[in-house]
Each structure stands twice: as C-alpha cells, then as structure tokens.
C-alpha positions, 0 to 999 in steps of 0.5 A: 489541444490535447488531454489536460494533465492531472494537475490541470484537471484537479486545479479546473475544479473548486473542491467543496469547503471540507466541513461540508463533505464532513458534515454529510457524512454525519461528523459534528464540527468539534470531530473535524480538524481542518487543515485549511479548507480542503482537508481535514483530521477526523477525530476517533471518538467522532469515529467510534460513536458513528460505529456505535448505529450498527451500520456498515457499509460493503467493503470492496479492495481493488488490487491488480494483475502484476505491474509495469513499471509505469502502473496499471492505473489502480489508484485512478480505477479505485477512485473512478469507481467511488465516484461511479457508485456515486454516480449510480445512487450508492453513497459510496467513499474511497479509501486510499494510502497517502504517498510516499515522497520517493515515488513523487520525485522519482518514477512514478510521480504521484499517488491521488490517481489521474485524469477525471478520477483523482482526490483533490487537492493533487498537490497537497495530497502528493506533497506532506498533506497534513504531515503524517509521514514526517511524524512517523519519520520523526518517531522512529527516528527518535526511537534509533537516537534513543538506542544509540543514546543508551549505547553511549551510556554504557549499554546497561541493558547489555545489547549486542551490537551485532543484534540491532535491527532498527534502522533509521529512515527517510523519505526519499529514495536515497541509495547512498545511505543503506548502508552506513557506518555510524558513530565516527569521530570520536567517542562523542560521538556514540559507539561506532557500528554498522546501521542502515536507512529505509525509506519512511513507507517501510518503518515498522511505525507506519505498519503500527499506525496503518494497523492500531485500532486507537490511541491505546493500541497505537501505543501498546503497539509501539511498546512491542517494537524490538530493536534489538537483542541482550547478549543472552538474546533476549529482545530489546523493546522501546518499551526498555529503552524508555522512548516508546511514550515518546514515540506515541506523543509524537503520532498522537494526532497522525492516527486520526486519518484524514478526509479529502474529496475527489474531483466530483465531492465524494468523501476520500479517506487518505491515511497511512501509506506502507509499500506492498513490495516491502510492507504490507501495503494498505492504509490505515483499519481506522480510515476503513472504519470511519468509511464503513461507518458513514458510506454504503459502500467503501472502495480501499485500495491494496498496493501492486499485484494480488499477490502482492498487497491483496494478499496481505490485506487478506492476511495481515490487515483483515486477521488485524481488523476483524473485517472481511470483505464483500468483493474484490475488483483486479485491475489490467490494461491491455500493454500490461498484458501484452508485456506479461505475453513477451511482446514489448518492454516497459522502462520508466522514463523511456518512450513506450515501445511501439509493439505496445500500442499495436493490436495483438490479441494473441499477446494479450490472451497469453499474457492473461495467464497472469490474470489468470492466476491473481482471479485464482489468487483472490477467489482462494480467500472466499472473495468474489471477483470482478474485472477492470480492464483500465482503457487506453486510446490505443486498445483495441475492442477485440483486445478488450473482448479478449481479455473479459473472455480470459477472465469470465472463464477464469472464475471473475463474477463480471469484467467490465470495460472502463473509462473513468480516466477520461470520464470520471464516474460516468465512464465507470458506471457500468463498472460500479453496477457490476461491483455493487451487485458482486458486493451485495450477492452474499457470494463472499466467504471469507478466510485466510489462507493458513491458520495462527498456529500453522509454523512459520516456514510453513506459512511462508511455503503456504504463500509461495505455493498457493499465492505465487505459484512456486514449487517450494521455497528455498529458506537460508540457514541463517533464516530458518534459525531466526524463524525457529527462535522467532517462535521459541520466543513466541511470535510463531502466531504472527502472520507473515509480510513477504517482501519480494519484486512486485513486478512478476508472480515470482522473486524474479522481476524478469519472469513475466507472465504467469511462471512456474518451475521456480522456488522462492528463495528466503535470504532473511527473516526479521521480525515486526513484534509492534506491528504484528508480523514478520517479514520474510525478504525474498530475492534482492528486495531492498528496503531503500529505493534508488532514483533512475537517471531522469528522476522526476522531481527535475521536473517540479518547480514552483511558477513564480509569474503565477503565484508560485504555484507547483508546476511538474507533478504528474 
C-alpha cells in the first residue's frame, strides 16, 4: 500500500471530546461553545481573564521562501512544529487561518496542513467549520445592499457614483462576476451603475474581524469602513449609511475564534482567514492572545513568501497588536529551490516535471538566492531565524546539506531538516529544539521597517526596496492622487497592504529567484480606514480568483455506500 491521503490520515484518529482540550488549557465550561464535539467557540471575557495572570507565551510566525504553485507545505510545518514542541516538553499551540472555499475547490485544496501534521476535524475545518466566513460575506454584503439601497432612495447623502469602492463578495472563485453592471431592469430594480465582486477572504470585514481586539473594537472598526465618496468628496462611511450596528450583530459570535486540536490533541486555534497576496494574510490577534495565554509557546502561521504575509504581520497585524515576536521559522523544500534556480516548471494540476525529482545541487544553491533574501527580509525586523527544509522522497542529503549551508551563511540562527509530514511531531522534534532555543535567546529586537508618520509613497518605496529588492517604485498619476488625498483626509498614518503575485520577489510571477533590475509598478491605491490600512495593488493582482481547467472540487463528492462521508479533499 502507498502513503495514506490526508483524509485517511485525519479519520484514522479519534480526536479528544473538545471540552477536554479546552479545560486544559484553563477555560471554564460557561467559555466554551461547542460546535458538536470537536470543535468549539471560545468566549472573550473567558479569553481576558486568562490574560489577566500576566503569563505569555513565545510567539513564533512560520512564513516561507516564494512559493510554487502546489505550496511549499507551510501550514503542515506550522503544525508539525506545534506538535514537535509538544513533543519535547513545551506546552506548545498552533494558531492558524481557516480556509477559504475557493482554494478547497479550485487548486490547492485544503488549508488544515497534510500528512501526520494537520488539525482535525479536516472536513469541517476545510468546509464552513463554524460558519465565520459566511457571516462575513453576509455583513459585507448587507453593507453593499444597504449602499445601493440608499441610492435608490434618493441619495440624500449625495454620493458620487463614480466614487464607490465597496464591492460585494464571495466565496468561491468565480472570474465571471468581477466585473459587472448592476441595477438593470428597470428603475425598481436600484440605479444602474458599474460594481465588482472579491472573494470573501479578501473583504475589508475579514481584515477588521482578523485585527479587532474585541467586540467593542470590532464595532468602532465597522463604523470606519468608507464606501464611498460625497460629490464634495468627502468619505461615506457604514456609519452614514446606518448599517455598521448590523454589520457588527451579524459577527457578533464569528469574533470569538475557535478551538480545534491536531492529530496528536494539541490545542489549534483557527480564526479569520485573509489572503496574503491581497490582504494581509494572517489569523485573527484575538485567537493569538488566547494562545499566548494559555500556551508556553504559540506557533502562528503568516500566508505565501516573507515578503508577502510576514511583512505584513510585521507591519500591519503586530503595529495592531502590540505583540512582537520571539523568532521566526522560513520554510523551503528542495523543488521549490531548484525552480527558483531556472530548473523545471510547476503547473497546478499537471504531473510534476521530472527535472524536479532529479538531484541537482547547483540548482538548488542557485535558487536559494530567494532565501537568501526572505533571511535577509525577516532579520530586517529584529527577528531571529531558523530554517525548515520540508522533506520529500525525492530530496536528496546533499541537497539538503546545500540548502542549510545557504542559509547558516545567510544569517538563520539554525536550519533543520524535518519530516514531520510523514512523522508527525517525532519528525520535528529536532526542529522544535532549535525554535524554542531561538524563541528563548533574547535574540529578538523587534521593529517595523518605516515609522507612522513616514509618507505614504514612501512606505510603499520602503517595501519594495527593503523587502523585495526593487530599484524603486513606479506609482500611477491616478495613484499618486488618491495617496496625497488619503493623507489630506488623515489616513497617511495608516501602514500599507501591498497586493502583488506571491509567486516571485517582484510584481512579476516569472522573475523567479531572487530578481533584481526591476521597479514596482503601483496601478491603484484604495483605502481600508476600518481595517486600519491601505493597500497598494501592484501589477495585474485581481481580487477574484479564477478556477484552472480541472478544478479540484470535480473531485469531491459525498460516498453514500459509506454514510455519505466526503470523498475527494486533499
């Protein structure tokens, strides 16, 4: 028999009754909500009163070198290393973003990590698990009704048309609807004019639940979003168009995160879920706390390459927190690098070329320029570094020695080998020695990389410089415009959310490696005032994913000769 799918995997174990992974963790039984018997809702004054004994635990984020299409398996090391500091003595949790829909049933399937490293239940992680992303969807989208309501009664507010940024959004990736023409069919049906659909992950509402600290903040922060502009161009907030109370009822239970466990009963928080390419990229502040509360050591998770959603957490959700790290772990593999060194191409859905699974050290120490520079872009914020290479069969040991020798003279505090995929927590133990005594050295010295009040342009200059490697950045007339209104109106403290390709250091998916000779070119800049930050769109980034020609949810079904269990989730 070969290796077990993931969904074999998580069904062979019997996952502890959720009340029991709560309790040990100190919450009382009138904090936890269960949704069934695997998973639950924790309360936030359950939350604040176990902040209240003064103990916190190290805080670690595991980002990554740039991606491949297929992932480099950086949920599953997140994971693994939870359970591998378990493993070792250290009452360690993981805390990690819940899916979006679009990636289950388009390429690359689920989000609970793979192998013998994965939070359980996989099916009711990957698919609604307690119904979060819905009730965001649902308050954004009533916020879009209720501005399209307001036109059709007159528009008393006297909101320019041309001025709305409030799209409506979805969960699944759906090219057909970003862009549209709404209102037809006559004038009961609202006022024609031209709109736009994201997918749900990329909402402003999933940045403010990911970034509020509590229901209070969670509802100041929904009273901030702006949808639009006056004809004398003065923002248009939920708060003038009286729906932000609504907004907030509607997610007044999906801000308390949830509590699953991993396969060997650790505690995982799962809470918020935005995109790093688009968004910021990172799970909710409040699921990090309650770990940090009750954990010696919290493993979170920051989306695609350290450029991408480590950047942001450095910037955007720690300035929002107040917490600062105690190390960070980048994870590579091997096929990745020897893509990033111009051998071999990665295309979702396809057989995996064989140049890849062939030893090549040159290529691999060529393409760890790319980790090269992601050691040098986490170490810029003060954050001591250990290296993950995420094992496959066909690596080779002189590949891997390649790749810790790149990163050990590149600046990483350690690199470890790790198996934890096909080992669990035992095949990250050593992994876990060297986190906990990177987390524990003191080593970190903690700062973002340009000040509140440096300008706007400039921050983006900062990060396309210092963080991508760029000669400069190439902002748009029209851009440059909105950024110098932005801070006329008062935003210019706000850090900023670069949306670009995830897959290369650059704006350019196809500049593999680590690029340099390039400028970034800024085509809009559009402003998320609830949120707390503006994001500047790099390139041809879209906000709506598409689905590829074999998408996977062909493959899901339900076996109904077993009791309709799911079939298909990888």
């Amino acid at each position: 028999m070969g290796f077990p799918s993931d969904l074999e995997i998580a069904r062979g174990v019997t996952p502890k009754p959720i009340g029991e992974v709560a309790a040990a963790l100190g919450f009382h039984d009138d904090e936890v909500e269960p949704y069934g018997r695997t998973k639950a809702k924790l309360s936030i004054e359950g939350i604040e009163r176990l902040e209240k004994s003064g103990a916190r635990g190290k805080y670690v984020v595991v980002t990554a070198i740039s991606p491949t299409p297929l992932g480099e398996g950086k949920t599953t090391t997140t994971v693994g290393l939870a359970q591998g500091l378990n493993k070792i003595g250290h009452r360690a949790a993981v805390a990690i973003r819940q899916p979006s829909l679009g990636p289950v049933f388009g390429i690359k399937g689920g989000a609970a990590g793979g192998g013998y490293s994965q939070v359980i239940p996989m099916e009711e992680f990957n698919l609604h698990l307690t119904g979060d992303v819905h009730a965001i969807g649902a308050a954004h989208n009533l916020a879009a009704a209720f501005l399209d309501n307001h036109l059709h009664h007159g528009n008393a507010l006297n909101i320019d048309l041309r001025s709305i940024t409030w799209p409506r959004v979805v969960d699944i990736s759906d090219r057909a609807v970003r862009k549209t023409i709404i209102g037809l069919g006559g004038r009961d049906n609202g006022v024609v004019r031209e709109s736009e659909t994201v997918i749900t992950v990329a909402s402003e509402v999933m940045a403010v639940l990911a970034l509020a600290s509590d229901l209070a903040d969670l509802r100041a922060r929904l009273g901030r979003i702006v949808v639009a502009e006056t004809a004398d161009g003065k923002p248009v907030t939920t708060e003038d168009l009286k729906v932000a109370g609504s907004m907030a009822a509607l997610l007044r239970d999906a801000i308390k995160p949830n509590l699953l466990q991993t396969l060997e009963g650790g505690p995982a928080f799962v809470h918020a879920g935005p995109f790093a390419n688009i968004a910021h990229g990172n799970n909710s502040i409040i699921a990090d706390r309650a770990a940090l509360a009750t954990s010696e050591i919290v493993v979170t998770e920051a989306g695609f390459g350290a450029d991408m959603g480590a950047e942001k957490f450095f910037d955007i959700k720690c300035r929002a927190s107040g917490l600062a790290p105690d190390a960070a772990v980048i994870v590579a593999t091997v096929r990745a690098l020897k893509m990033h060194g111009g051998v071999g191409k990665i295309v979702a859905g396809k057989p995996l070329d064989p140049a890849l699974s062939a030893e090549n050290v040159a290529a691999v120490t060529a393409g760890a320029q790319n980790l090269v520079k992601q050691i040098e872009n986490v170490r810029a914020f003060g954050i001591p570094v250990v290296v993950a290479v995420n094992a496959f069969p066909t690596d080779t040991v002189a590949e891997h020695e390649a790749i810790c020798s790149v990163a050990l003279a590149a600046g990483a505090r350690a690199a470890v080998v790790t198996t934890h995929f096909t080992d669990g927590g035992a095949g990250a133990a050593t992994l876990a020695e060297a986190v906990w005594a990177a987390a524990t050295s003191g080593e970190a010295k903690f700062a973002p990389i340009y000040a509140d009040d440096m300008p706007l342009a400039q921050k983006i200059e900062t990060i396309a410089k210092r963080i991508y490697g760029a000669d400069g950045v190439d902002i748009a007339p029209a851009a440059a415009k909105r950024l110098a209104r932005l801070e006329e109106l008062g935003y210019g403290h706000l850090p900023i959310c670069m949306a670009k390709t995830q897959y290369s250091l650059s704006h350019d998916a196809s500049k593999l490696g680590r690029p340099t000779g390039f400028r970034v070119p800024v085509k809009a800049v559009t402003l998320a005032a609830g949120a707390g930050f503006i994001t500047a769109v790099c390139g041809d980034m879209r906000l709506m994913p598409g689905l590829n020609k074999s998408p996977g949810g062909e493959r899901i079904d339900l076996d109904l000769e077993h009791g309709g269990e799911i079939v298909g989730l990888f």
